[in-house]
C-alpha positions as CSV (number, residue, x, y, z in Angstrom):
1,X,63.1,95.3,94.1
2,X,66.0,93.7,96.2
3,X,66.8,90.9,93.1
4,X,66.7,94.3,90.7
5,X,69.1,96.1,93.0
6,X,71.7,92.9,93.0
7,X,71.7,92.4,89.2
8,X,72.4,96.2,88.6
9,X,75.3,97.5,90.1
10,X,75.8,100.9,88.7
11,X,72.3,101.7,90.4
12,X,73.8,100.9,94.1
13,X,76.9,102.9,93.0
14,X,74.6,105.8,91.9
15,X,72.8,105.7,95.0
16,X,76.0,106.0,96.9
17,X,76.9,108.8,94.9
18,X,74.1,110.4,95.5
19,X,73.8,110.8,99.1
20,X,77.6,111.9,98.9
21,X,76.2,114.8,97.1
22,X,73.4,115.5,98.7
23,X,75.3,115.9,101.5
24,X,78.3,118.0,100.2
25,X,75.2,120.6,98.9
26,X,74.0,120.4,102.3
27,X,77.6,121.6,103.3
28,X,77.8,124.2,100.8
29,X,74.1,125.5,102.5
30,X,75.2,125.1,105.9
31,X,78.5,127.4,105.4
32,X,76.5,129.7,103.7
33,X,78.6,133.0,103.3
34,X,81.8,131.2,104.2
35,X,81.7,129.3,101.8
36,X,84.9,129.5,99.7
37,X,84.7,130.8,96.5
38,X,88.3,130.7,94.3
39,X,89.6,130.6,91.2
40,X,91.6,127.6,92.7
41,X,89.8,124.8,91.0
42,X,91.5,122.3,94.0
43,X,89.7,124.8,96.8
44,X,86.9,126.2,94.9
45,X,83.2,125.7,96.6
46,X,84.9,124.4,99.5
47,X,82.5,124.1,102.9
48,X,84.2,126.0,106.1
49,X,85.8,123.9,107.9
50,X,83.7,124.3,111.1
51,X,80.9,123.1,109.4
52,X,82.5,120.0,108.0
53,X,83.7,119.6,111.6
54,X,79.9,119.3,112.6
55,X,78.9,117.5,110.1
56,X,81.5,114.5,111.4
57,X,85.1,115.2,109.9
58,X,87.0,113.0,112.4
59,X,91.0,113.0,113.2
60,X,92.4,113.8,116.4
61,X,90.4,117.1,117.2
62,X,87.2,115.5,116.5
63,X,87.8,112.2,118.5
64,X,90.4,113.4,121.5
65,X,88.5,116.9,122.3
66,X,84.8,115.9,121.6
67,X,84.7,112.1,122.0
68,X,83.0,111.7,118.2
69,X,84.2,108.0,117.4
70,X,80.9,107.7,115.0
71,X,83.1,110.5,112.7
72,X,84.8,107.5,111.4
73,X,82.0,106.7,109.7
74,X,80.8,110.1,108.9
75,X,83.9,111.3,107.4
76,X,83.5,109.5,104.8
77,X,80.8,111.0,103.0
78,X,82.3,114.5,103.3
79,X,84.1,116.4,100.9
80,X,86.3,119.6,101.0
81,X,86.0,120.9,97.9
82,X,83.9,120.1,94.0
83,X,87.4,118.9,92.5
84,X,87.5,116.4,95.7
85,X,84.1,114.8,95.1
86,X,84.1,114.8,91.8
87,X,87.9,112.8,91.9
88,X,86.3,110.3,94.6
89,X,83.2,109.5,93.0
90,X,84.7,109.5,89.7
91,X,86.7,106.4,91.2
92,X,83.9,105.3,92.7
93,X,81.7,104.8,89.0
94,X,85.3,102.9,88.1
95,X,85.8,100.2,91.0
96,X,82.5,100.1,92.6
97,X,80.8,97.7,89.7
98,X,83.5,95.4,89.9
99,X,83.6,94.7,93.5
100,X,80.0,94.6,93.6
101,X,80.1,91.6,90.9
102,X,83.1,89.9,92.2
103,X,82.2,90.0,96.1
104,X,78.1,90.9,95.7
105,X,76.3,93.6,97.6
106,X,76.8,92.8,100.9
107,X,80.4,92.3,100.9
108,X,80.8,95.6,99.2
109,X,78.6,97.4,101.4
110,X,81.6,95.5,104.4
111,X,84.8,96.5,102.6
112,X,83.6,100.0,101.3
113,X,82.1,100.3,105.0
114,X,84.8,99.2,107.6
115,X,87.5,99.5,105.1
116,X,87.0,103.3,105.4
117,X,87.0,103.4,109.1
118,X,89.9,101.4,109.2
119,X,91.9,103.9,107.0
120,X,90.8,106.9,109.2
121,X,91.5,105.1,112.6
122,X,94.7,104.4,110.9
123,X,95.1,108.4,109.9
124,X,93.7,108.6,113.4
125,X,96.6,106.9,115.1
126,X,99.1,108.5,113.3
127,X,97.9,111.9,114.5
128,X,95.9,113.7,111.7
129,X,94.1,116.3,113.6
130,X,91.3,116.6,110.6
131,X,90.5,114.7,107.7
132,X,87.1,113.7,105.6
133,X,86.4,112.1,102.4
134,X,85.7,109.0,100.6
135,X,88.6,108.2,99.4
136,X,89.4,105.7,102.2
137,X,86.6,103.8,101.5
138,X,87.7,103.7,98.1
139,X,91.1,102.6,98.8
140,X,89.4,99.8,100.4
141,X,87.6,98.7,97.2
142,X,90.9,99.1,95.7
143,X,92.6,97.2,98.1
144,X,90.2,94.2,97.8
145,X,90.4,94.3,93.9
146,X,94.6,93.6,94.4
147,X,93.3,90.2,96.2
148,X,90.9,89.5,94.1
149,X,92.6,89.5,91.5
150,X,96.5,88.4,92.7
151,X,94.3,85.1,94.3
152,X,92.1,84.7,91.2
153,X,94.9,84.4,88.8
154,X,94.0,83.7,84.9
155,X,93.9,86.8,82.3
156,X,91.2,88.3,84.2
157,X,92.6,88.1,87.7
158,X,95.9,89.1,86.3
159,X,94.0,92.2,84.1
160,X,92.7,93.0,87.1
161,X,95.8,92.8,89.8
162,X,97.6,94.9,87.0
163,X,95.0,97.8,86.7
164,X,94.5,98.3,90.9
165,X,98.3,98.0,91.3
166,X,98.6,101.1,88.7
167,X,95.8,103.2,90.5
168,X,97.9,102.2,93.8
169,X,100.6,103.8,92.6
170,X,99.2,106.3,91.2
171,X,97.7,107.2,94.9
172,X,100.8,107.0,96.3
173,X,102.3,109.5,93.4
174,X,99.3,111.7,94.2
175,X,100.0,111.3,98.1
176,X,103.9,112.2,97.9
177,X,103.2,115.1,94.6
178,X,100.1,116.9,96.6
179,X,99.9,118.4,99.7
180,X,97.1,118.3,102.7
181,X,96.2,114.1,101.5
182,X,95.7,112.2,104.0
183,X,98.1,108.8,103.0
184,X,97.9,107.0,106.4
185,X,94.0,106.8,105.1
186,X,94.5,105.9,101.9
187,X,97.5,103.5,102.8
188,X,95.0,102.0,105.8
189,X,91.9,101.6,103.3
190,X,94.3,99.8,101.0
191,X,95.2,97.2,103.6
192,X,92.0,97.0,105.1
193,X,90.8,96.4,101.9
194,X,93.3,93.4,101.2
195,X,92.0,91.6,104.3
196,X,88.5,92.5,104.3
197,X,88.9,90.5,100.8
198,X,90.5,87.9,102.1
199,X,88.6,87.2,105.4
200,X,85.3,87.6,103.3
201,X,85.9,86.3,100.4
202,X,84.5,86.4,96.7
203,X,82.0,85.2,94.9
204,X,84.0,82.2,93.1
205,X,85.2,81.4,96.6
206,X,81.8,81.1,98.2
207,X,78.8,82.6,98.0
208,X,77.4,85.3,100.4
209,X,75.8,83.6,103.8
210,X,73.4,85.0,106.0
211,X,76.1,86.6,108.6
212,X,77.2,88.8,105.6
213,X,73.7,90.4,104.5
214,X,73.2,90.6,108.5
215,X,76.6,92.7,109.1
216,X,76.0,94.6,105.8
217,X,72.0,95.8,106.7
218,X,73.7,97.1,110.1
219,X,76.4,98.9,108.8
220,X,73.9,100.7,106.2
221,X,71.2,101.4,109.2
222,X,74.2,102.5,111.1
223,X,75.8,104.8,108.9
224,X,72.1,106.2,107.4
225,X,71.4,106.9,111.7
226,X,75.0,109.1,111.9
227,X,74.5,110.7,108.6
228,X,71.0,112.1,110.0
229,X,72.4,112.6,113.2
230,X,75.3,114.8,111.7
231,X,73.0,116.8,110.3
232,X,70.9,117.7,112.3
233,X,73.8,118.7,114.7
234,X,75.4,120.9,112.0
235,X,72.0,122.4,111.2
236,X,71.0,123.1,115.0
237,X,74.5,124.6,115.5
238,X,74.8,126.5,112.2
239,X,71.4,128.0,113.3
């Protein structure tokens, strides 16, 4: 089952996707009646915002007033609206695959991992008092396709370096056009991303070791033990 997983990358993408919308349903359930209906198609079936809070949007509030560093984590598989998932995992379907066959599994599962923590600790510093979605941990996938393919070189690498540095741009377009995104995380996930690629390297540099299936199994036992965690705290305090 393992070897299947590793030759089919669309499927670990998938699965990823999945849990992001199992959990924005959950979000939409756990609002219930507050949950924002609008012709808006950037706001429409939007969760409140207190249950997104308990359900581990992180930012300043979360992390200065109720000590929840593990909301670095859990913030990124929250979403404030159907437009906003849909966008992130959308970009998801489009980078995941090739960082998955350029770095392999585990070295996704790193970069897509602490690359969004890094961009919300980031958004963190800079004093964002509430933020969620994946689209940190996207920049980060992002952000390791610019060093892949800048260091790979050759039509591909260069194919490759020309495409991220377009979606780059296109963030930053977004970011400075839209109001309420977060850019210290996308900006953060970006970097993050670079170095994650660089300290771990791809799959023509070297192959996976043990360290990085190690690191990667504990970052997905981690982040499956704060997604339960978050919600069954939003549940028990919805209730």
């Amino acid at each position: 089952m393992i070897q299947k997983i590793r030759l089919n990358p669309d499927r670990v993408v998938k699965y990823i996707i999945y849990i992001n919308a199992a959990i924005f349903i959950a979000s939409l359930v756990l609002s219930g009646r507050q949950v924002q209906l609008s012709i808006n198609p950037f706001t429409a079936f939007s969760p409140s915002s207190d249950t997104l809070i308990f359900l581990g949007a992180t930012g300043t509030i979360p992390i200065d007033h109720y000590h929840e560093w593990w909301s670095l984590i859990s913030a990124n598989w929250l979403h404030g609206s159907l437009v906003h998932i849909i966008f992130n995992m959308t970009a998801l379907l489009q980078i995941g695959p090739l960082i998955i066959r350029e770095y392999g599994l585990s070295r996704m599962i790193i970069i897509y991992t602490l690359g969004g923590v890094a961009g919300f600790f980031l958004s963190y510093l800079a004093g964002v008092s509430v933020t969620i979605g994946a689209s940190a941990a996207i920049c980060a996938l992002i952000g390791a396709a610019l060093y892949f393919g800048k260091s790979r070189g050759g039509l591909f690498g260069q194919a490759v370096y020309k495409q991220t540095t377009g979606w780059v741009m296109g963030l930053a377009f977004i970011g400075l056009m839209m109001p309420n995104i977060n850019n210290w995380g996308h900006g953060g996930g970006v970097v993050a991303g670079i170095a994650l690629g660089w300290l771990l390297g791809y799959n023509e540099q070297g192959r996976k070791n043990l360290g990085h299936g190690l690191l990667a199994g504990i970052l997905v036992v981690l982040t499956l033990g704060v997604l339960a965690w978050s919600l069954i705290t939003a549940t028990v305090l919805s209730l």
